[in-house]
PDB file of N, CA, C and O in Angstrom:
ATOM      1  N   UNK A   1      81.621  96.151 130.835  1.00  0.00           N
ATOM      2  CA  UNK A   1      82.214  95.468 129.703  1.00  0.00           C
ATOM      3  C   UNK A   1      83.058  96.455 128.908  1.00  0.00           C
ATOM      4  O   UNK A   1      82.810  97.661 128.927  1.00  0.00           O
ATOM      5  N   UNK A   2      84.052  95.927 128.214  1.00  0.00           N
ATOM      6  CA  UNK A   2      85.132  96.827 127.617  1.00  0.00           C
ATOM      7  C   UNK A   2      84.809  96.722 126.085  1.00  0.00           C
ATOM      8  O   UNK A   2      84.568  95.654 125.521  1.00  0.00           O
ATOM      9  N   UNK A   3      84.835  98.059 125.422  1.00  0.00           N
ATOM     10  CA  UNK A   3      84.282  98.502 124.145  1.00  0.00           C
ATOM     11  C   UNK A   3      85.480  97.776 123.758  1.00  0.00           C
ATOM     12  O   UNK A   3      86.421  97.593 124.530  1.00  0.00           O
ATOM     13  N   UNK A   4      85.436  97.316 122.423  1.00  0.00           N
ATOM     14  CA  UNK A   4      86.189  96.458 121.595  1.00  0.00           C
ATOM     15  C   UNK A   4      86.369  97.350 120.436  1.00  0.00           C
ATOM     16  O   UNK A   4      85.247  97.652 120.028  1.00  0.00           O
ATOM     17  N   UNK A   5      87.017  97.739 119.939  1.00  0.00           N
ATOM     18  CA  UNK A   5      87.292  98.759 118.858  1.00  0.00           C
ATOM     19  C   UNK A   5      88.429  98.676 117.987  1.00  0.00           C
ATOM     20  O   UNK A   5      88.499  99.154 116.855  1.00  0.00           O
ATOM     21  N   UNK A   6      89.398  97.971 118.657  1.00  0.00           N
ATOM     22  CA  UNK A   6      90.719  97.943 117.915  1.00  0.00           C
ATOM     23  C   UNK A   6      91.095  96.391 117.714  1.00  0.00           C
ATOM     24  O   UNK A   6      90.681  95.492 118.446  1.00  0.00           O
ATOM     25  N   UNK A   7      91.908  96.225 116.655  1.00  0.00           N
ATOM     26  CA  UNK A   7      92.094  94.364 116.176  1.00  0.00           C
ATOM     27  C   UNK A   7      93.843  94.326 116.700  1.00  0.00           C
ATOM     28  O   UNK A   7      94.740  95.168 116.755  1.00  0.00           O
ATOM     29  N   UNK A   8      93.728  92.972 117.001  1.00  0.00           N
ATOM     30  CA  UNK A   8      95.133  92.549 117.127  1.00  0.00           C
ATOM     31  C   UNK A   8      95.531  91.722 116.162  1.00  0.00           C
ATOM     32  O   UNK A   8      94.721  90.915 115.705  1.00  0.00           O
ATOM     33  N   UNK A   9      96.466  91.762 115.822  1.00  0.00           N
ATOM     34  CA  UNK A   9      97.139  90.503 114.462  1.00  0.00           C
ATOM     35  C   UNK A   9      98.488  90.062 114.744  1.00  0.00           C
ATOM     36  O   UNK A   9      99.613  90.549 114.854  1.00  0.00           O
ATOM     37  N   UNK A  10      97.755  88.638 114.838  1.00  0.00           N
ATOM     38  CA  UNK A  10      99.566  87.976 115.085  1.00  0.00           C
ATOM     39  C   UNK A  10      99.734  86.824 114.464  1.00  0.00           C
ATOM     40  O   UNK A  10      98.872  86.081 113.995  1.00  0.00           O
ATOM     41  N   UNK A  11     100.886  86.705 114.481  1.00  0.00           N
ATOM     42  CA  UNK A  11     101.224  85.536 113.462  1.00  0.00           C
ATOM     43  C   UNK A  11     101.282  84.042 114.551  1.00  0.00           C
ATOM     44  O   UNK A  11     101.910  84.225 115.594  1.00  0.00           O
ATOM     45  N   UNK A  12     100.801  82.922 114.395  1.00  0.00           N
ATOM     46  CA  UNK A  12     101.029  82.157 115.284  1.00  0.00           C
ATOM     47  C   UNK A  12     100.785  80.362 114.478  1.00  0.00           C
ATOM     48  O   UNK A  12      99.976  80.124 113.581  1.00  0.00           O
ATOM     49  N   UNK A  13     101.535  79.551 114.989  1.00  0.00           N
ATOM     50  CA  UNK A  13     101.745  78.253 113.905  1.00  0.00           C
ATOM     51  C   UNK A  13     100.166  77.425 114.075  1.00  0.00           C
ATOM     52  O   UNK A  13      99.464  77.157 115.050  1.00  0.00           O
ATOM     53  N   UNK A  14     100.038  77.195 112.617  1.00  0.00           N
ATOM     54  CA  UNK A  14      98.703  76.384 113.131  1.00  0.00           C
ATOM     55  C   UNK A  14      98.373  75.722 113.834  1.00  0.00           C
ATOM     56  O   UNK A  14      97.314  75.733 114.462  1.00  0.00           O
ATOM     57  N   UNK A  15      99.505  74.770 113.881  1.00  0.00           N
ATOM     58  CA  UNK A  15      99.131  73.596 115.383  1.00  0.00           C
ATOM     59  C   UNK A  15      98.656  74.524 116.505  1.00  0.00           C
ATOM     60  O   UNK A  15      97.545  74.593 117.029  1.00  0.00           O
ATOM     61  N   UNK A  16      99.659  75.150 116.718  1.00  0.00           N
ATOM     62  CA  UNK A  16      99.166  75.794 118.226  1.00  0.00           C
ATOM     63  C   UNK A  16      97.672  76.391 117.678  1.00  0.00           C
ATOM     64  O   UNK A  16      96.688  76.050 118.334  1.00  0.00           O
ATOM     65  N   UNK A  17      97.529  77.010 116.849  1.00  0.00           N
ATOM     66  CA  UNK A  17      96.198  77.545 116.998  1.00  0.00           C
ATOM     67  C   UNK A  17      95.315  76.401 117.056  1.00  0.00           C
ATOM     68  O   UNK A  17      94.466  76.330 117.945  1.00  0.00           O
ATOM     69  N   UNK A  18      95.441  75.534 116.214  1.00  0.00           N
ATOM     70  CA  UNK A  18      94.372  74.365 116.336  1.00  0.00           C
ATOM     71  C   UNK A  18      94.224  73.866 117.443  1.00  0.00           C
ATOM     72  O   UNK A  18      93.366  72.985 117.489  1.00  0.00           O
ATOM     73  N   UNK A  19      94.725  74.092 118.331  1.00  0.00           N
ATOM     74  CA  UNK A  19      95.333  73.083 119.601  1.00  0.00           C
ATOM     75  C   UNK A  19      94.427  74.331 120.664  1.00  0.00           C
ATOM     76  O   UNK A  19      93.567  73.959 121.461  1.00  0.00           O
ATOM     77  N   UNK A  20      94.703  75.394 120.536  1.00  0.00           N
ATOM     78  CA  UNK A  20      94.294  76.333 121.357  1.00  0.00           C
ATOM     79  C   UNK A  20      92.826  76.703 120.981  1.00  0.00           C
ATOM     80  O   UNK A  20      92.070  76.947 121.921  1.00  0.00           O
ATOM     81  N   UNK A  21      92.454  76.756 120.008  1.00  0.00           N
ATOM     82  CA  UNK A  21      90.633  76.770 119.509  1.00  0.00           C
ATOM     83  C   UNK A  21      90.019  75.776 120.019  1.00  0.00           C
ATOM     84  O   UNK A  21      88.905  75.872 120.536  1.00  0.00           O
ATOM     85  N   UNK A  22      90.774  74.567 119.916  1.00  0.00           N
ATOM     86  CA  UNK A  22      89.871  73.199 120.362  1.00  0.00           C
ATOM     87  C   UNK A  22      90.053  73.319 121.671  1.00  0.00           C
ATOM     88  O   UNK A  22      88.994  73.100 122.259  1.00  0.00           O
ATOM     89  N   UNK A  23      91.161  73.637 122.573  1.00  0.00           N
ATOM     90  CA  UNK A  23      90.672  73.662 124.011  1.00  0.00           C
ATOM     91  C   UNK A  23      89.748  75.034 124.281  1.00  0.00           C
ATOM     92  O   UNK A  23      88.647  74.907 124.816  1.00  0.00           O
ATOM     93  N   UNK A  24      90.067  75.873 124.029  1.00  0.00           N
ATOM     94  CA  UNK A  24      88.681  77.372 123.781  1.00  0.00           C
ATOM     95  C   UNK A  24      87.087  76.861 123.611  1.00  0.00           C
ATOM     96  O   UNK A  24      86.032  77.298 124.072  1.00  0.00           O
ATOM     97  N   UNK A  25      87.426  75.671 122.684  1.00  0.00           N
ATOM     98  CA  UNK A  25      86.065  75.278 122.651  1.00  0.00           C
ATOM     99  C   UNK A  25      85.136  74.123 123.643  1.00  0.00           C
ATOM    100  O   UNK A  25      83.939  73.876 123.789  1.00  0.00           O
ATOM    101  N   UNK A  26      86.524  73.560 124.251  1.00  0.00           N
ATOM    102  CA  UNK A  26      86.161  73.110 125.523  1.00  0.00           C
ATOM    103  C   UNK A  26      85.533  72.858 126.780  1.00  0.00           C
ATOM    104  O   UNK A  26      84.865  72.087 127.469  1.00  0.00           O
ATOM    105  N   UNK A  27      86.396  74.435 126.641  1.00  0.00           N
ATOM    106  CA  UNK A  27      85.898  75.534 128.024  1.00  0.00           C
ATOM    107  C   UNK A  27      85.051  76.452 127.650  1.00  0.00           C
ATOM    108  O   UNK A  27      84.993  77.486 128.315  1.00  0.00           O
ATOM    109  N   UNK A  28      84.029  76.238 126.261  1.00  0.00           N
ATOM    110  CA  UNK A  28      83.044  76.951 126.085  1.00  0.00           C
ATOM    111  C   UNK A  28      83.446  78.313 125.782  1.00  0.00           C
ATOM    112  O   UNK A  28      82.540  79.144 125.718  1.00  0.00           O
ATOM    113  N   UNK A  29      85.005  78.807 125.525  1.00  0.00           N
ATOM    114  CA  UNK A  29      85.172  80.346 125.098  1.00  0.00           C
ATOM    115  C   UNK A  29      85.022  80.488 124.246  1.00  0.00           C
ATOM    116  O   UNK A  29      84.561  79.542 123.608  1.00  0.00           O
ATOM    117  N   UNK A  30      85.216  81.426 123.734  1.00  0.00           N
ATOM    118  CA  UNK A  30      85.850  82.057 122.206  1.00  0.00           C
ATOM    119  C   UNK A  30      87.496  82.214 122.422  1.00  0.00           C
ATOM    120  O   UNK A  30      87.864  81.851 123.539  1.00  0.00           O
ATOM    121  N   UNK A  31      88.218  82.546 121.809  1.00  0.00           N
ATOM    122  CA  UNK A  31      89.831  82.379 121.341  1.00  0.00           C
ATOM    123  C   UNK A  31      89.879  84.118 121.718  1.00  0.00           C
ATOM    124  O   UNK A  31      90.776  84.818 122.188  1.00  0.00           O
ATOM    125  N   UNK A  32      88.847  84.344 121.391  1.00  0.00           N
ATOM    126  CA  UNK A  32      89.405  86.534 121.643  1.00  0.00           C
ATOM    127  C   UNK A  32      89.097  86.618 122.950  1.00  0.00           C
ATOM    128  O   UNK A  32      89.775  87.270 123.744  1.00  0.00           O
ATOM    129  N   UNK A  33      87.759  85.780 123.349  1.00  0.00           N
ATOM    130  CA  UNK A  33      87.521  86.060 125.288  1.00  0.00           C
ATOM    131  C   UNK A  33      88.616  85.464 126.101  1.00  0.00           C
ATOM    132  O   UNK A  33      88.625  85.721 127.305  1.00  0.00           O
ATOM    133  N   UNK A  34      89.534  84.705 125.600  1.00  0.00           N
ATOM    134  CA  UNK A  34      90.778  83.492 126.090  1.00  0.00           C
ATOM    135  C   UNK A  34      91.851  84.908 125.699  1.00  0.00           C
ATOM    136  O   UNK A  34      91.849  85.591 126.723  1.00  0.00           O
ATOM    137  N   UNK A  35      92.668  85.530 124.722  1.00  0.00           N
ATOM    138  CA  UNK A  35      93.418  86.357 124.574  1.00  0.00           C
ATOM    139  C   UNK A  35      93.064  87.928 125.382  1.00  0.00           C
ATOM    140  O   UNK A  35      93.737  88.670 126.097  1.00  0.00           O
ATOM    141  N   UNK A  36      91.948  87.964 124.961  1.00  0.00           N
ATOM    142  CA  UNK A  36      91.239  89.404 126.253  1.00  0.00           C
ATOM    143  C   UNK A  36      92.075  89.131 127.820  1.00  0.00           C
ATOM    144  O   UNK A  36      93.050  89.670 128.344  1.00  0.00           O
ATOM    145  N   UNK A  37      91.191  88.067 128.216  1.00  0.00           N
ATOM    146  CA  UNK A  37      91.858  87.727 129.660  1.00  0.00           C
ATOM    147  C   UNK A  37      92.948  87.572 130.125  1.00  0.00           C
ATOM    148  O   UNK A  37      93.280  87.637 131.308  1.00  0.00           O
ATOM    149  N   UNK A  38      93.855  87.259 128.806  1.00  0.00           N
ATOM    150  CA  UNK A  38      95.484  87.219 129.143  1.00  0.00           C
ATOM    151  C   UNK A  38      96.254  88.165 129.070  1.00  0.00           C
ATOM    152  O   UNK A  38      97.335  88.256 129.651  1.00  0.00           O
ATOM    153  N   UNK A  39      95.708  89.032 128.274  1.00  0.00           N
ATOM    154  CA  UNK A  39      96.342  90.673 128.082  1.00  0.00           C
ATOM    155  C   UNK A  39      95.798  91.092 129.311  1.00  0.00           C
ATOM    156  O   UNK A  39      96.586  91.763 129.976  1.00  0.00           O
ATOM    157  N   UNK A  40      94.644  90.894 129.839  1.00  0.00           N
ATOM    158  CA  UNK A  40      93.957  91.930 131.412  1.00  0.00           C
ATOM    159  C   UNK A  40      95.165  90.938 132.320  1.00  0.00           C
ATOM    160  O   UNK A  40      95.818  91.711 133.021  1.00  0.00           O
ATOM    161  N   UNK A  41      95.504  89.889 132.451  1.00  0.00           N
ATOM    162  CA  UNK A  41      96.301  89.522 133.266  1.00  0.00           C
ATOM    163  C   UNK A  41      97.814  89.503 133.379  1.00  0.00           C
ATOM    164  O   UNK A  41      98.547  89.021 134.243  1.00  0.00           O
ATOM    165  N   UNK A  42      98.055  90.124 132.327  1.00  0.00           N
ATOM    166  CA  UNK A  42      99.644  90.194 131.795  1.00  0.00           C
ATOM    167  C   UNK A  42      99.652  91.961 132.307  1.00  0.00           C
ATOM    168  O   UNK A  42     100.589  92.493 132.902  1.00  0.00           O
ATOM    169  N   UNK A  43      98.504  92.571 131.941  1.00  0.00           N
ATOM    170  CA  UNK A  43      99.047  93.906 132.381  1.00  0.00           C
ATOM    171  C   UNK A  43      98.987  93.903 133.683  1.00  0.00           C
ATOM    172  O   UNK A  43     100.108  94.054 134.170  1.00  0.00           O
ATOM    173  N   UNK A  44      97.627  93.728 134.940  1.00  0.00           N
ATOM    174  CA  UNK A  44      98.024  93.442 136.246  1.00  0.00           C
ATOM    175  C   UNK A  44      99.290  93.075 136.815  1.00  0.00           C
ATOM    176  O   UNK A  44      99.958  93.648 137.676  1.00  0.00           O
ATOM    177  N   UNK A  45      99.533  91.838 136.070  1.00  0.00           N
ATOM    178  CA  UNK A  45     101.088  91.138 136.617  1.00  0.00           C
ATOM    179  C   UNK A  45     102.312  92.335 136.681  1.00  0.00           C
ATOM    180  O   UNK A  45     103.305  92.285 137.406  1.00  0.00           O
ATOM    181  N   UNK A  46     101.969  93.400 135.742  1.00  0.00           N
ATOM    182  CA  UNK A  46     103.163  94.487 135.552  1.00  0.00           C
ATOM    183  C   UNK A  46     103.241  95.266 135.698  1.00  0.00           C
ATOM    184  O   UNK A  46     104.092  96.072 135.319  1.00  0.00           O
ATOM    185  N   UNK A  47     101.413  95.489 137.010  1.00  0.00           N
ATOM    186  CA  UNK A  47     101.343  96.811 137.633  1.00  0.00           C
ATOM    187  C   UNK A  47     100.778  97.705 136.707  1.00  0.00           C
ATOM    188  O   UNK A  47     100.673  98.827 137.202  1.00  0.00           O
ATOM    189  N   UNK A  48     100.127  97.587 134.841  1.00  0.00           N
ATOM    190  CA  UNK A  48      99.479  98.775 134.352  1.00  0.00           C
ATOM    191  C   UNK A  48      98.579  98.727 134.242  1.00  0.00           C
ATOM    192  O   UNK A  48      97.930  97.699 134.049  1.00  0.00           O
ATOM    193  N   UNK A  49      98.057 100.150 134.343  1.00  0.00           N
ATOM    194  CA  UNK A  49      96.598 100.118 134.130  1.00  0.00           C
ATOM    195  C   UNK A  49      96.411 100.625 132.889  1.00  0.00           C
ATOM    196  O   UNK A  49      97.403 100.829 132.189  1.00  0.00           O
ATOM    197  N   UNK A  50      94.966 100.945 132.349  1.00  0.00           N
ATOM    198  CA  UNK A  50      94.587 101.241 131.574  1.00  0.00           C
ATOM    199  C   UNK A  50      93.623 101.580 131.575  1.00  0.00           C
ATOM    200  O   UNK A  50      93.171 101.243 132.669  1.00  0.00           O
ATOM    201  N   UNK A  51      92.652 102.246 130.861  1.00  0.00           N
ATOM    202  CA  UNK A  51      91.134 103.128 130.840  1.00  0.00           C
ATOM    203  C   UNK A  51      90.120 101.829 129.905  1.00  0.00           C
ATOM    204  O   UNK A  51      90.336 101.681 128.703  1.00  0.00           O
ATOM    205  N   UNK A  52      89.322 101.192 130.443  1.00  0.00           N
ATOM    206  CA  UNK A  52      88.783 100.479 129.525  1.00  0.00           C
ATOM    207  C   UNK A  52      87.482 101.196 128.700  1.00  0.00           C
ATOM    208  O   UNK A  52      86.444 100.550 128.553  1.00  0.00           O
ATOM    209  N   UNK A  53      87.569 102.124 128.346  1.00  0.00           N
ATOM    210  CA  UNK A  53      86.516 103.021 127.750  1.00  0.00           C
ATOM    211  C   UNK A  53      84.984 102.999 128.260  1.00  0.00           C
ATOM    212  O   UNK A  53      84.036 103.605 127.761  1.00  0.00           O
ATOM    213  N   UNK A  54      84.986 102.403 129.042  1.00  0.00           N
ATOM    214  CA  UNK A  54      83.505 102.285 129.588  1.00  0.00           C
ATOM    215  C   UNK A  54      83.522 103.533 130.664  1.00  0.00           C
ATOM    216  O   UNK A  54      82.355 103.553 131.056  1.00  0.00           O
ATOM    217  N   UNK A  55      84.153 104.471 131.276  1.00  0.00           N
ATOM    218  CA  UNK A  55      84.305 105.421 131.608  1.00  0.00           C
ATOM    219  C   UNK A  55      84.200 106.522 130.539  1.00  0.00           C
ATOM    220  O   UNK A  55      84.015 107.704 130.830  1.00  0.00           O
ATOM    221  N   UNK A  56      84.318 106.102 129.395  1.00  0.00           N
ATOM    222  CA  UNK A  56      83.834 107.060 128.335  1.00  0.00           C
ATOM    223  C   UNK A  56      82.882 107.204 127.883  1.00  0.00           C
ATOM    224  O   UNK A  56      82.444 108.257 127.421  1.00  0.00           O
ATOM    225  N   UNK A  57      82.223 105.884 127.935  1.00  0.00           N
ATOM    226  CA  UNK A  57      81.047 105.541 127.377  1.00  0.00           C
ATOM    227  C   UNK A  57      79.760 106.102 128.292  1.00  0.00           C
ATOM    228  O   UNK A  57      78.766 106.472 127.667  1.00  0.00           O
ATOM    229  N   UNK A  58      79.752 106.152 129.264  1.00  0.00           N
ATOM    230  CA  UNK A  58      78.711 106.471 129.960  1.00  0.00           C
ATOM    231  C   UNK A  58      78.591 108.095 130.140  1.00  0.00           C
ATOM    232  O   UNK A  58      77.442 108.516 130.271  1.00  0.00           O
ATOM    233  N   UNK A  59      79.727 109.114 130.163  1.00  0.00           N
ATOM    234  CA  UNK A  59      78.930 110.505 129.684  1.00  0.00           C
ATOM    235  C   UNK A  59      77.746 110.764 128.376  1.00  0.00           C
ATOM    236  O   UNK A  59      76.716 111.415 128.199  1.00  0.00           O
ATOM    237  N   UNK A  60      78.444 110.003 127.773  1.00  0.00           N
ATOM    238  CA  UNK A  60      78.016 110.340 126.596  1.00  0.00           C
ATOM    239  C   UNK A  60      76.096 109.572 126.705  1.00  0.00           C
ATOM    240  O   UNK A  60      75.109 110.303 126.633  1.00  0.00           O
ATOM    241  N   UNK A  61      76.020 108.120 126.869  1.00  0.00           N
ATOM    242  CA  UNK A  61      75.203 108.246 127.497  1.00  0.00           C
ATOM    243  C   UNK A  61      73.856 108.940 128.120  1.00  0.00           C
ATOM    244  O   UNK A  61      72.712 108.981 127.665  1.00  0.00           O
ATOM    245  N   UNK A  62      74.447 109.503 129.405  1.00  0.00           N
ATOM    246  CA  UNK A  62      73.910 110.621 130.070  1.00  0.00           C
ATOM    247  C   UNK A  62      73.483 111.895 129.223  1.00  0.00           C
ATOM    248  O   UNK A  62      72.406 112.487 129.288  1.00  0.00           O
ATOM    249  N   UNK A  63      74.599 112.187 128.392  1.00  0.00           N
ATOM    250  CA  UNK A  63      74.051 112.912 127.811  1.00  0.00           C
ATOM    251  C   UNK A  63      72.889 112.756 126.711  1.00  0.00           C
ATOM    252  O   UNK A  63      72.018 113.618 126.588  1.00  0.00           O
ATOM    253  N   UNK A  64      72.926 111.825 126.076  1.00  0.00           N
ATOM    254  CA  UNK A  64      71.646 111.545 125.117  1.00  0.00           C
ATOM    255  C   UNK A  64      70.595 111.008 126.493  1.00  0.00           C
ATOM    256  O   UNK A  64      69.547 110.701 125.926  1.00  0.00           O
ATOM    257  N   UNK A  65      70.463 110.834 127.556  1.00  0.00           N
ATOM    258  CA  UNK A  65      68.948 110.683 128.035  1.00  0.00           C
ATOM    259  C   UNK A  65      68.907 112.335 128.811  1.00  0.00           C
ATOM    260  O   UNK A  65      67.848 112.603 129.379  1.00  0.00           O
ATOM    261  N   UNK A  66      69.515 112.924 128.825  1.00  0.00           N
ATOM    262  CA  UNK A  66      69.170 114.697 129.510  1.00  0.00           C
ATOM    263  C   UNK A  66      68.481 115.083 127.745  1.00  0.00           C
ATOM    264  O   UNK A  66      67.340 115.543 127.787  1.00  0.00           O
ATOM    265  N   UNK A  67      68.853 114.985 126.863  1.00  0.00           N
ATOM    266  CA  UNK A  67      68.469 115.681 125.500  1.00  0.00           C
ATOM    267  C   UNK A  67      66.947 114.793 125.485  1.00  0.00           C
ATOM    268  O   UNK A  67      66.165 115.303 124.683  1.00  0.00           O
ATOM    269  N   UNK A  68      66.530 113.898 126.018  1.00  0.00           N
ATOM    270  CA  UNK A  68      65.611 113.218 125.075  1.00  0.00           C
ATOM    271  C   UNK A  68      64.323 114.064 125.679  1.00  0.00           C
ATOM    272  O   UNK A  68      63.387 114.424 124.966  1.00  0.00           O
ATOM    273  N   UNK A  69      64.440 114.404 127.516  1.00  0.00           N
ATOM    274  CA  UNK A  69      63.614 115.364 127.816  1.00  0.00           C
ATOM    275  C   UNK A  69      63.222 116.563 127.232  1.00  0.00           C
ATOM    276  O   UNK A  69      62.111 117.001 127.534  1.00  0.00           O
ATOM    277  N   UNK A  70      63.878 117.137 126.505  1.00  0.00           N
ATOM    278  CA  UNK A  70      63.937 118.944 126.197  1.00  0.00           C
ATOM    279  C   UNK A  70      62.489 118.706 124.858  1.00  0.00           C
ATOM    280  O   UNK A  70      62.051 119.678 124.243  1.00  0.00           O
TER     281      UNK A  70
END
């Protein structure tokens, strides 16, 4: 799972948002798990990658269960 840390803000007309929450709520999402998936699929489509911090997350990790022995 990808650490969530940073906010996006956009401006967008209510209808559409109303229109897009109520189908979100449809399909049982949330509106950020519906925008998550479209940014992971918009960057694929254009060939970039990116580090989803969960490669970061797990040294660190490791390191607090080696300390808990000592």
């Amino acid at each position: 799972m990808e650490l969530k840390t940073a906010r996006l803000t956009l401006l967008i007309d209510p209808h559409k948002k109303a229109a897009f929450e109520r189908l979100c709520a449809l399909q049982d999402r949330t509106p950020s798990q519906v925008v998550r998936q479209l940014i992971r699929d918009y960057l694929a489509h254009h060939g970039v990658s990116y580090e989803t911090g969960v490669e970061q997350a797990q040294p660190q990790a490791g390191r607090a269960r080696r300390g808990r022995g000592r």
